[in-house]
Steps between C-alpha positions, in 0.01 A plus 500: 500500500222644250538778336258785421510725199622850552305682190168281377571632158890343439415131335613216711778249415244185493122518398261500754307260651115392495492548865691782529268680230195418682654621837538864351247715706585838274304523212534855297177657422331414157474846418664771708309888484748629295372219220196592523541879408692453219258268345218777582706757386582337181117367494397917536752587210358266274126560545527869475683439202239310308236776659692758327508279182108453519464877531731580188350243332138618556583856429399725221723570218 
């Protein structure tokens, strides 16, 4: 009788197989939404950072 795992995340008792790696059908997503606006978030921070540097270093004293 085969078994089937009950959460995909608990490790298994033996390592898996070559053939039972390749006959996986669910792949996750490279990079999910959420990913991606954090890293633009994060990406706005730091450029209007170094904008606001520019300006304070191009202003009059």
């Amino acid at each position: 009788m085969r078994s089937f795992l009950s959460h995909p995340h608990r490790p298994l008792d033996r390592p898996r197989t070559l053939p039972e790696l390749d006959a996986r059908n669910e792949h996750e997503p490279i990079a999910t939404s959420a990913m991606v606006g954090r890293i633009g978030l994060l990406l706005l921070i730091v450029l209007s950072l170094a904008l606001a540097a520019q300006l304070f270093a191009g202003a009059p004293r």
